[in-house]
C-alpha positions in Angstrom: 18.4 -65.2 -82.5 20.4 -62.2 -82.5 21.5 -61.3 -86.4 23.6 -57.6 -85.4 20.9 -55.9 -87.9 18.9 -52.7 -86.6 15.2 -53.2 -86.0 13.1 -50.5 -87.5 9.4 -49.0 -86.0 10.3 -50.3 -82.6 8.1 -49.7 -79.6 9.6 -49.6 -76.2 10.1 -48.2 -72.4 13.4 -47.1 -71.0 13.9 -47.3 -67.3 17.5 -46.1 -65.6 18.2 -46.2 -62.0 21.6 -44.9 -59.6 21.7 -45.8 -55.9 18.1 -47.7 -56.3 16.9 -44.2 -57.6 14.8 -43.5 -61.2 16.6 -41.2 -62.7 14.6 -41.6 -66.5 11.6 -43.3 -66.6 10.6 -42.9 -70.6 7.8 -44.9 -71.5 5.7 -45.5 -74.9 8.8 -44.4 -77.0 9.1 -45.1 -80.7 12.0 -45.1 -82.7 11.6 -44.8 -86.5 15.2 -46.1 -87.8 15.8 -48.6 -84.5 17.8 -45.5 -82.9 17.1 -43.0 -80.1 19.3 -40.8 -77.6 17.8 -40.7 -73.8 19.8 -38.2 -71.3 19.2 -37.8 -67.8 19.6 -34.8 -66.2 23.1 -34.2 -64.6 23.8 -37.1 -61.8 24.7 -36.5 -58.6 27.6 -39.4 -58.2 29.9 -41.3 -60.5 28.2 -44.4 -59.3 27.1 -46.8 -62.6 23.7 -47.0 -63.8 21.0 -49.6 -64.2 19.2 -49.4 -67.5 16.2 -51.4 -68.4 14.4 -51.3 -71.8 11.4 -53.3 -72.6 10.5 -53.7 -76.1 7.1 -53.3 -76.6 6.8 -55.1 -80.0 7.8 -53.5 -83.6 5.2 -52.0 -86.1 4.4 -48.2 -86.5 1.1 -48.9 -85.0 -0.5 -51.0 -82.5 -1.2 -54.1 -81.6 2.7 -54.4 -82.4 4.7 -57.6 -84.2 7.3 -59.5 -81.9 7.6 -60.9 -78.5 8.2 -58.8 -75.5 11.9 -58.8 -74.3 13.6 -57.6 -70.9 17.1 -56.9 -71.4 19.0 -55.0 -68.4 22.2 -53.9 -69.6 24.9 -52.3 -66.8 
């Protein structure tokens, strides 16, 4: 159940794709305070983005707490 609070210690993978393409493929990424910035490099169309995150689980060290979830936002 979704509660709008920020998660802290979370583990995840980041995954964005244009024209079927990988364009950032980030994986094993940790953010501390539940934030993070990704950038890819400069794109060569205007075309929208696919972006997938996977969280791995929450905890500063593994085996992580929580459930793996797919979202895929566009």
């Amino acid at each position: 159940m979704a509660t709008g609070s920020i998660l802290h210690d979370v583990n995840y993978d980041v995954v964005t794709m244009q024209n079927g393409e990988i364009v950032l493929s980030q994986m094993g990424m940790y953010a501390k305070d539940g934030k993070a910035d990704h950038t890819t490099a400069p794109l060569s169309t205007d075309n929208h983005v696919e972006v997938m995150i996977v969280l791995q689980g929450i905890g500063s060290e593994a085996p992580y707490s929580g459930l793996e979830i797919y979202s895929k936002l566009r």
